[in-house]
C-alpha positions in Angstrom: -1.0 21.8 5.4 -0.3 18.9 7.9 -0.3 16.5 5.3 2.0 18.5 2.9 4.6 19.6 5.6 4.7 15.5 6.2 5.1 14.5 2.6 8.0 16.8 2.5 9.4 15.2 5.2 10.7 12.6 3.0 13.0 15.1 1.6 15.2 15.3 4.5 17.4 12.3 3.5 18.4 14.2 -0.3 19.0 17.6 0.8 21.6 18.0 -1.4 19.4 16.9 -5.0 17.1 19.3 -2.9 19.7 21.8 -3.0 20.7 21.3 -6.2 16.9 21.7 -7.4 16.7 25.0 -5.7 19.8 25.9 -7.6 19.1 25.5 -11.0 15.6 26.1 -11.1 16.9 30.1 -9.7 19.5 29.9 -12.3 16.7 28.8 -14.6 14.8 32.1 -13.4 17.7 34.3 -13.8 18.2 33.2 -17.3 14.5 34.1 -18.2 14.8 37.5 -17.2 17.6 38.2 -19.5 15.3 38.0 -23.1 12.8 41.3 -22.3 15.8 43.6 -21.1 17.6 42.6 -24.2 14.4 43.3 -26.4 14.0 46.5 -24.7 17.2 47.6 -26.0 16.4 46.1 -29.1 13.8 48.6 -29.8 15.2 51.8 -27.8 18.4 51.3 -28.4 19.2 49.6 -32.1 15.9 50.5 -33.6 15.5 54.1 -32.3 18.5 55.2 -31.7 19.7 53.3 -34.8 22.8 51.4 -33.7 23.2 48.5 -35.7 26.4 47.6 -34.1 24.7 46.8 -31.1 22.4 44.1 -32.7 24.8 41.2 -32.8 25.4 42.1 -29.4 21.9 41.7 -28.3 21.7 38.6 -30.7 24.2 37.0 -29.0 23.2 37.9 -25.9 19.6 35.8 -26.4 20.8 33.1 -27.7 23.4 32.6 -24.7 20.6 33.4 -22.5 18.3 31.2 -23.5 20.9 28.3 -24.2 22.2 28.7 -20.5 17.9 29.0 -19.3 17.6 25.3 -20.8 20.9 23.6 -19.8 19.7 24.8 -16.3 16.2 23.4 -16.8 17.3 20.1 -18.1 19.7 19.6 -15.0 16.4 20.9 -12.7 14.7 18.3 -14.1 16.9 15.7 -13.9 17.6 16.2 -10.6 14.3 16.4 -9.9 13.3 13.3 -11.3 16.2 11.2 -9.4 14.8 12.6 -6.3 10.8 12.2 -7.0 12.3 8.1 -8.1 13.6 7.9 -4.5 10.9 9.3 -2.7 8.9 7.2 -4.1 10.9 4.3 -3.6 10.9 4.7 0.3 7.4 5.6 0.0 6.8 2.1 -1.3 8.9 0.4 0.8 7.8 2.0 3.9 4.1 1.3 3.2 4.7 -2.4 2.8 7.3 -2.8 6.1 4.1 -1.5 7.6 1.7 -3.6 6.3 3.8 -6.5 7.3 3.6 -4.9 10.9 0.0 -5.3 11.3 -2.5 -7.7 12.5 -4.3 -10.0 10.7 -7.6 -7.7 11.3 -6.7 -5.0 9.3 -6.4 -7.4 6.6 -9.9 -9.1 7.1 -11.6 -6.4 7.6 -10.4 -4.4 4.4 -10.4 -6.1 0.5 -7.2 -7.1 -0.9 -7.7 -4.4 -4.2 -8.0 -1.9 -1.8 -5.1 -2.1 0.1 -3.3 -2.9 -2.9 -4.3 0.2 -4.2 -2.8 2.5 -0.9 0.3 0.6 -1.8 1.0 1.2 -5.5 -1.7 3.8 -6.9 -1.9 6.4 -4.0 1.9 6.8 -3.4 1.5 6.8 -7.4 -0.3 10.3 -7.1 2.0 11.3 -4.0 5.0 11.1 -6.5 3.2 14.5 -8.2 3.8 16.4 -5.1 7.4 16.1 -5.8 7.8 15.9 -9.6 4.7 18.3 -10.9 4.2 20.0 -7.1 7.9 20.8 -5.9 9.3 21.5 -9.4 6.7 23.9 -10.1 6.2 25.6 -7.0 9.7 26.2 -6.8 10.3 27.5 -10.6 7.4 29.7 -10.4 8.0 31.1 -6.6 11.6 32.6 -7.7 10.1 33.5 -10.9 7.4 35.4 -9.3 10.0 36.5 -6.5 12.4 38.0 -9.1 9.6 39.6 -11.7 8.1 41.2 -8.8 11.7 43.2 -7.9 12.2 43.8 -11.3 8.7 45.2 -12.0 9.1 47.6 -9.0 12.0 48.7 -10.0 11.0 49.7 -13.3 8.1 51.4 -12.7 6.3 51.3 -9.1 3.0 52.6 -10.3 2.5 49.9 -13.0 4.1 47.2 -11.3 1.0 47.9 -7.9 -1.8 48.0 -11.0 -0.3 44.6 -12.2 -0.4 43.7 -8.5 -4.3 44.7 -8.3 -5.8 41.5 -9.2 -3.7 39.2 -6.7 -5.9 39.0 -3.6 -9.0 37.9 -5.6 -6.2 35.5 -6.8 -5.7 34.3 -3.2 -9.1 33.9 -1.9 -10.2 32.0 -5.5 -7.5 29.4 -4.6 -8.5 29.0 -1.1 -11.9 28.7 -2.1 -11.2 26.0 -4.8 -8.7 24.3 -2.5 -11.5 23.9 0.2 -14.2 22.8 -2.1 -11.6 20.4 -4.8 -10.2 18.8 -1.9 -13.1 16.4 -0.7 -13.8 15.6 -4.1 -10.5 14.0 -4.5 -10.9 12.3 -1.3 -13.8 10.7 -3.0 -12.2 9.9 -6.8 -9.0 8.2 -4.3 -11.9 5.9 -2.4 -14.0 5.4 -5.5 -10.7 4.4 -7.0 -9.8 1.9 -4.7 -13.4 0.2 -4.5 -12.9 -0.2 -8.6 -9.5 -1.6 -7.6 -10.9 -4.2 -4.8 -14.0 -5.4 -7.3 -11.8 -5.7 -10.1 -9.0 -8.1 -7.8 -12.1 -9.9 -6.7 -13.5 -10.6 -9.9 -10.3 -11.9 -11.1 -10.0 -13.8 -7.9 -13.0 -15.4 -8.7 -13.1 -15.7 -12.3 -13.8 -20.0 -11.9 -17.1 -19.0 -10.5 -18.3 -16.3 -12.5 -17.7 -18.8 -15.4 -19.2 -21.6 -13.5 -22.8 -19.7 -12.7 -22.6 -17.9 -15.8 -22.5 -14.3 -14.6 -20.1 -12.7 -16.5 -23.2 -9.8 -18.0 -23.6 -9.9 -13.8 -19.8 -9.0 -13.2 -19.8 -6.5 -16.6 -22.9 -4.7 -14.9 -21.1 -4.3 -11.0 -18.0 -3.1 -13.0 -19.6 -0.8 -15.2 -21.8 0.2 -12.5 -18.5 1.2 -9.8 -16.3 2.6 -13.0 -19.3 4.9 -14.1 -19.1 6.3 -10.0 -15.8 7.2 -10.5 -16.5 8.6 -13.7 -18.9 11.0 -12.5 -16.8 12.0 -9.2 -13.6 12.8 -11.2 -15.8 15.0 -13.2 -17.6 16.9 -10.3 -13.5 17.9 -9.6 -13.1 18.5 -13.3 -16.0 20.9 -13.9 -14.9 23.1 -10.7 -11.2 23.2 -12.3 -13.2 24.3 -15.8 -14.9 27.5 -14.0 -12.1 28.1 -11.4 -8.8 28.1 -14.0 -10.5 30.1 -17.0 -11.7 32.5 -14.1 -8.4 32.9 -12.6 -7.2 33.9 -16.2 -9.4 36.5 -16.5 -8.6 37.7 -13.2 -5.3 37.8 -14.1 -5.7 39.2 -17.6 -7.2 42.5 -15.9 -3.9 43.2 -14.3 -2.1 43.2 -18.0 -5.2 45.3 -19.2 -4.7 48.0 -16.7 -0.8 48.0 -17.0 -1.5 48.7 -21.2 -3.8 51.2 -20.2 -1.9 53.1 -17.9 1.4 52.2 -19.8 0.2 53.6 -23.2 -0.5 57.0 -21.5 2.6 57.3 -19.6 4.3 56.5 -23.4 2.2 59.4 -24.9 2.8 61.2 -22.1 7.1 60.9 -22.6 7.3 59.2 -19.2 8.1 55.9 -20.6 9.3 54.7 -24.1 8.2 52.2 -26.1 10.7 50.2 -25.3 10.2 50.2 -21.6 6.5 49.4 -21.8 7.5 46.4 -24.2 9.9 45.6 -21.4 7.4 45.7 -18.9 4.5 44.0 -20.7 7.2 40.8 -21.6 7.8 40.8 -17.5 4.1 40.7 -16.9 3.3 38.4 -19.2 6.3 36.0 -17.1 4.9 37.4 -14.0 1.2 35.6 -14.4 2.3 32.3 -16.2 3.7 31.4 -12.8 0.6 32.2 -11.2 -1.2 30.3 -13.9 0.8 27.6 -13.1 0.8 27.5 -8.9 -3.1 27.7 -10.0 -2.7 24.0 -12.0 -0.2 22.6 -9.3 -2.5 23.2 -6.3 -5.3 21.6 -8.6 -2.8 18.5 -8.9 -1.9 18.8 -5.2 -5.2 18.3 -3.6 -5.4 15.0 -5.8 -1.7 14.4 -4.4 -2.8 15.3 -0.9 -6.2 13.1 -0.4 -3.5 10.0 -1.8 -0.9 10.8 1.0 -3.9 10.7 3.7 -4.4 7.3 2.5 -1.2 6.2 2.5 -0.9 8.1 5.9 -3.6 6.2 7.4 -1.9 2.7 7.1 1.7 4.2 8.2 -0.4 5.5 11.4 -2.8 2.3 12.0 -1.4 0.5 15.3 -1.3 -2.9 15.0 -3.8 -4.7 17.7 -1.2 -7.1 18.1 1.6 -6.2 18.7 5.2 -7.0 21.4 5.6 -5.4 24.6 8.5 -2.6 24.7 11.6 -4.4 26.2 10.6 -8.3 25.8 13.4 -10.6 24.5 13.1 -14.5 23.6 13.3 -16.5 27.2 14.7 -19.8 25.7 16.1 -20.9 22.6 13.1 -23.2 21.8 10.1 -24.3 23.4 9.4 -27.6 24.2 5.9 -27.3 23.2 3.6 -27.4 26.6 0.9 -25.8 25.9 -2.0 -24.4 28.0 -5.2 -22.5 27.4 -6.3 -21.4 30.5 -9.7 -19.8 31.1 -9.5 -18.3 27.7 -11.9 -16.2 26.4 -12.3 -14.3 23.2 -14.8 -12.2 21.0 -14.5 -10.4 17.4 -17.7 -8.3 19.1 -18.2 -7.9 22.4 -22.0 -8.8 22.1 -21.2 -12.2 20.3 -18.3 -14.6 22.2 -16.6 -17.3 20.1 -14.6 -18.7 23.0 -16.0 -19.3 26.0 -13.8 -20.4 29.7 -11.9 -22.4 27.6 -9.3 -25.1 29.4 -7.1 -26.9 27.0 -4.2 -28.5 28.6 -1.6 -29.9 25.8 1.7 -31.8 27.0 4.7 -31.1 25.0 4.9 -33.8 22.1 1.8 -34.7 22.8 -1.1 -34.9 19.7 -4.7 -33.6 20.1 -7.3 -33.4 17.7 -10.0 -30.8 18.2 -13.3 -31.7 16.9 -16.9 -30.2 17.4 -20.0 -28.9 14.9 -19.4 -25.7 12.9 -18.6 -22.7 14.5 -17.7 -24.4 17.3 -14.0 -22.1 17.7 -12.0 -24.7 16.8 -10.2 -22.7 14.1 -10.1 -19.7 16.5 -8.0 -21.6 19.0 -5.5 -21.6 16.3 -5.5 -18.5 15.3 -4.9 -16.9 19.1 -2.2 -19.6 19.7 -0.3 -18.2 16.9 -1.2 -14.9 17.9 -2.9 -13.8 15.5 -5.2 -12.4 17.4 -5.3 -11.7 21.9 -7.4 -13.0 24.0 -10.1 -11.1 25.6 -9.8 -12.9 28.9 -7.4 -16.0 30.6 -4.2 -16.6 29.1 -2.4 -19.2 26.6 1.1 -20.4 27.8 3.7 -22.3 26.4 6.2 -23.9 28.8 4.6 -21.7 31.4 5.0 -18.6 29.5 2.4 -16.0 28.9 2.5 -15.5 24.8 2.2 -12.2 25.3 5.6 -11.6 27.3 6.9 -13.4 24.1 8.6 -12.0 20.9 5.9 -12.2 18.2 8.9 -13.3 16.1 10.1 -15.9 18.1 6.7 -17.2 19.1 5.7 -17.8 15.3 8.9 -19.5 14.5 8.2 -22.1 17.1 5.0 -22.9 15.3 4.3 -24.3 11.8 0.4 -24.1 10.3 -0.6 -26.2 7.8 -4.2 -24.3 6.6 -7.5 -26.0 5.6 -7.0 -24.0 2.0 -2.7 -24.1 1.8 -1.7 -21.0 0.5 1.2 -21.4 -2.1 3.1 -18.3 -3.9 3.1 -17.4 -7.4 6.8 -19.0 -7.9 8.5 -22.7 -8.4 7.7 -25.7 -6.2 11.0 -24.6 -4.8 10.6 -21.5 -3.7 7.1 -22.4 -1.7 9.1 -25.1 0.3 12.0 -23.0 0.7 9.5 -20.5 2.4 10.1 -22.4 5.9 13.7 -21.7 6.5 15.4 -19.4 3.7 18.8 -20.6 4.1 18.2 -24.2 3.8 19.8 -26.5 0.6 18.4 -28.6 -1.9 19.3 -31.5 0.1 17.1 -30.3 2.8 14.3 -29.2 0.5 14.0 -32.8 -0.5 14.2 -34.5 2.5 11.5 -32.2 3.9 9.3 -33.3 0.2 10.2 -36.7 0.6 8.9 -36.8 4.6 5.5 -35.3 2.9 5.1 -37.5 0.1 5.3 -34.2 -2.3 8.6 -35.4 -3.8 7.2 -38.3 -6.2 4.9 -35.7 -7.7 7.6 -33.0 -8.0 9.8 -34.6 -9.5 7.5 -35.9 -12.3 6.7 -32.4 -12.9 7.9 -30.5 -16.6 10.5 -28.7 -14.7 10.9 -30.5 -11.3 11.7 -28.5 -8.1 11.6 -25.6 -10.3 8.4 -25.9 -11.8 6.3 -22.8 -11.9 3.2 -23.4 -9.9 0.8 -20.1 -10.6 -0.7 -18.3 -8.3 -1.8 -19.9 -5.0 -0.6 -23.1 -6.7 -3.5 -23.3 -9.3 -1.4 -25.5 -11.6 -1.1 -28.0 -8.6 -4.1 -30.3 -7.1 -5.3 -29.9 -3.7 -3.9 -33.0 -2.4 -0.3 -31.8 -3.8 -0.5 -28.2 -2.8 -1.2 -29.5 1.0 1.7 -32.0 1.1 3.9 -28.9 -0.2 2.7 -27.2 2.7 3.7 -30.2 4.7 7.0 -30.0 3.6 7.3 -25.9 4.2 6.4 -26.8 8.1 8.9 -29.5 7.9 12.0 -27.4 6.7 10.5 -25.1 9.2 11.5 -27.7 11.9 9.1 -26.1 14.8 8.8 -27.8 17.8 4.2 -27.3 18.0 2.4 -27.9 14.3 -1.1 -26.9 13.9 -3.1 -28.7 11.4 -6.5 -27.6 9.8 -7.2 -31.2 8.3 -8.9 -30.7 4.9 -9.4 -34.0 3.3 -13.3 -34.3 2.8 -12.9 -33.4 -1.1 -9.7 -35.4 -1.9 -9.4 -39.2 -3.1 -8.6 -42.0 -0.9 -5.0 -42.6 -2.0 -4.2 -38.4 -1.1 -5.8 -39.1 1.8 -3.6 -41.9 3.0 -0.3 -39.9 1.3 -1.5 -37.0 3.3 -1.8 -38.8 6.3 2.0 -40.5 6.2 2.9 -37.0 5.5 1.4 -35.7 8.9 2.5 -38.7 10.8 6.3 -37.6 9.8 5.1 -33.9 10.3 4.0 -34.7 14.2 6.6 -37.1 15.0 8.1 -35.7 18.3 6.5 -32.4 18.2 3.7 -30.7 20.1 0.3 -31.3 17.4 -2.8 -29.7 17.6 -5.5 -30.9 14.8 -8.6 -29.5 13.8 -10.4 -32.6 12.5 -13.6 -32.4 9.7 -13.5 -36.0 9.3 -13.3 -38.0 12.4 -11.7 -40.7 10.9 -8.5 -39.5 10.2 -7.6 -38.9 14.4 -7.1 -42.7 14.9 -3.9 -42.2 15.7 -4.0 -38.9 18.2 -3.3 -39.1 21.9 -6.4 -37.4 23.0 -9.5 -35.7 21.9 -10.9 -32.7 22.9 -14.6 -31.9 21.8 -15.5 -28.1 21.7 -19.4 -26.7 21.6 -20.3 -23.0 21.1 -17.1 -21.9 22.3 -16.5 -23.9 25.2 -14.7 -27.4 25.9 -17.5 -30.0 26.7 -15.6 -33.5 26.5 -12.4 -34.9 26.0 -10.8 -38.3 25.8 -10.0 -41.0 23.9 -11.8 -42.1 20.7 -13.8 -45.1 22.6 -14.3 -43.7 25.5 -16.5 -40.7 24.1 -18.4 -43.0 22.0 -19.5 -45.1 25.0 -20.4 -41.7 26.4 -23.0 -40.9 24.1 -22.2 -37.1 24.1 -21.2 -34.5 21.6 -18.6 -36.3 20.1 -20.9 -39.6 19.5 -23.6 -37.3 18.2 -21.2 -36.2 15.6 -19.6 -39.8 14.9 -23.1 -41.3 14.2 -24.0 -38.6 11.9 -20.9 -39.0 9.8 -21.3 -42.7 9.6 -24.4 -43.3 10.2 -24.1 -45.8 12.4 
């Protein structure tokens, strides 16, 4: 009930299609009850009683009534649909503001399918609560409303036998509400798992045709589908016994009311006509009650979507700004300090250990050590990505966490080992760093990273449409486009996750101009694979399981004959 009661909370912004639903779905009602009176004189009255000149009369009158009954329905329906477009709409929208809100955990720790499917498929199924859900409920509450009055005021006796069967009515709903709803809970996750392998697969669609396993990824499909498959039907064969059941149920009332009508009619106490009149009621009064029946069946599907969708609008974001804080300058300078910094994913197994890293502004540092070392880590809780779990990180003497998450992360550009590029034009992925910038300044920033000879020789140039995460590109061209995204960017500290160990020479060298123009006057931190691409950096700083064991210039840890020599020798065998 929670849940529902939240859903409709959406509502409160169209109150008046709201209003206007209400309307014409009881003007809809009132219009249905018109066609038994009128047959009931029909047969008492013009039959009977033989007055023909009341049969165009009565003619007229149906047609008009059930003209009117459908105008009103089409305009219920109408508005109902604008409003269940809306809904869903903010639904959408809201869902993704919050998933740009959150940290990067909830993103590692949960498949990209899956998520995509709380986005689009389970506010899909929430839509049903207000096209299916709030159309029907209301349609068949004032229908059942204004039967009900009309039944009693017939005849009281037949309208409490029709009446009889209702509270086994209830409790059978309860019951299959209860039981239907965890089974929906299930079909939702099942569907998102089948959503997540099916992203993967297509993810990774290179390597399944490299090793040859596409009978492999047909079996894992099948395998997840056929899941599915069996927990939609656990819902369906409950909804086969409970809905026929219900019928019955219901059918007993209309069984008694001919029963006890037919004597009353034998008996003079009704006419025919009356218990026609009353039997065309009833038969309106229980295909409402059929059809709450079906809508709570669609509901509980609805309702185990919306506690999906719930769940991401209610996760906190682990990081996250401090109430109050406001940018303290308009740009950093770029002094950065790491001091005593600690940091763990699990408490029982620390990636960063008492690390010190002192960084002067404009000043470039390359960070190099074994595997696993937390070099990449260092990156990630400078750009705040994550907290750390002990010290502090400063920039010009501030603590990053008394600063604007926004501000901090425009003051920093990453270029990533893998560059992530957009499904859109070469144009658009540059343009990515500052969104109001030119085509002037687009190509500046592509000729300062070497990308612009390439571009340009592209079919389209600029505009050339680059696939998704730049597939149509190489990786020595998607990583200078990156380049130039950091440079449009302008910040004043770049972080650089050097990946040049499977590109060819002449890249490499392109790359390297690139990241000399990239770290020209700004703050640089480098995370270098191969060690001899940090020729040209200020200072080195070696880092071993988590902590910072040496640092120094190039010759000076070789003559050491530490971590860092250890390392050189193996690359080059010296």
């Amino acid at each position: 009930m929670k849940t529902l009661l939240r859903v409709l909370q959406y509502l409160r912004p169209y109150r008046l299609m709201v209003l206007g639903t209400f309307l014409f779905a009881g003007l809809t009602t009132a219009f249905e009850l018109v066609p038994p009176w009128l047959i009931k004189i029909l047969i008492d009255d013009v039959i009977q009683a033989n007055r023909i000149d009341l049969l165009t009369w009565v003619f007229v009158g149906l047609l008009g009534s059930y003209l009117l009954r459908n105008l009103c329905s089409a305009m219920r329906i109408r508005l109902n649909n604008s409003l269940e477009q809306q809904v869903v709409h903010d639904l959408h929208v809201q869902v993704f503001a919050a998933l740009q809100r959150l940290s990067i955990s909830f993103f590692e720790n949960r498949p990209t399918g899956e998520i995509m499917s709380r986005v689009l498929n389970d506010t899909e199924h929430m839509q049903r609560i207000f096209v299916d859900g709030l159309e029907e409920i209301i349609t068949a509450g004032l229908t059942l409303i204004g039967i009900m009055v009309v039944l009693f005021w017939l005849n009281w006796k037949l309208a409490l036998l029709a009446l009889l069967p209702i509270p086994i009515l209830i409790i059978g709903a309860a019951l299959f509400t209860k039981r239907v709803h965890g089974y929906y809970r299930e079909i939702r996750k099942g569907a998102a798992e089948l959503n997540a392998l099916l992203q993967d697969s297509l993810a990774g669609i290179r390597e399944t045709m490299g090793f040859n396993r596409q009978p492999y990824e047909q079996d894992r499909f099948g395998r997840k589908s056929d899941q599915c498959r069996k927990d939609t039907l656990k819902a369906m064969y409950l909804w086969s016994f409970y809905s026929p059941g219900m019928m019955l149920v219901g059918s007993l009332g209309g069984a008694l009311v001919l029963w006890f009508g037919t004597a009353e009619v034998l008996a003079k106490h009704l006419s025919v006509g009356e218990l026609v009149m009353f039997m065309s009621y009833l038969a309106l009064f229980y295909v409402p009650i059929n059809q709450i029946h079906s809508v709570n069946h669609m509901l509980q599907h609805a309702l185990a979507a919306s506690e999906r969708v719930f769940d991401v609008l209610d996760t906190v974001p682990e990081v996250r700004d401090e109430p109050g804080i406001q940018a303290p300058v308009a740009r950093f300078t770029g002094a950065v300090v790491f001091d005593h910094v600690q940091f763990h994913y699990r408490s029982d197994a620390p990636i960063l250990k008492d690390v010190n890293i002192t960084v002067r502004a404009g000043e470039r540092v390359a960070l190099v050590g074994p595997s696993g070392a937390g070099k990449s880590t260092t990156l990630k809780l400078l750009n705040r990505f994550y907290d750390v779990t002990g010290g502090s990180i400063t920039i010009d003497g501030m603590d990053i966490r008394r600063v604007p998450l926004a501000f901090l992360r425009n003051q920093i550009g990453l270029v990533q080992q893998e560059p992530f590029l957009f499904n859109g034009t070469v144009r658009e992925n540059i343009l990515y760093g500052d969104l109001s910038a030119g085509q002037d300044a687009i190509e500046a920033a592509a000729k300062a990273a070497r990308a612009h000879e390439f571009i340009v020789k592209l079919p389209e140039g600029y505009e050339t449409w680059i696939g998704e995460r730049g597939v149509k590109l190489s990786v020595g061209q998607r990583q200078r486009v990156s380049i130039a995204r950091v440079l449009l960017k302008d910040p004043p500290i770049v972080m650089f996750d050097e990946a040049t160990s499977n590109i060819d020479t002449e890249t490499e060298v392109k790359i390297r101009e690139a990241l000399n123009e990239l770290t020209k006057g700004r703050t640089t931190l480098i995370i270098a694979h191969r060690l001899s691409t940090i020729n040209e950096v200020d200072r080195i700083i070696v880092v071993e399981h988590g902590r910072v064991v040496e640092e120094g210039m190039h010759e000076v840890l070789i003559t050491r004959g530490g971590v860092y020599a250890r390392l050189y020798e193996a690359q080059f065998q010296v």
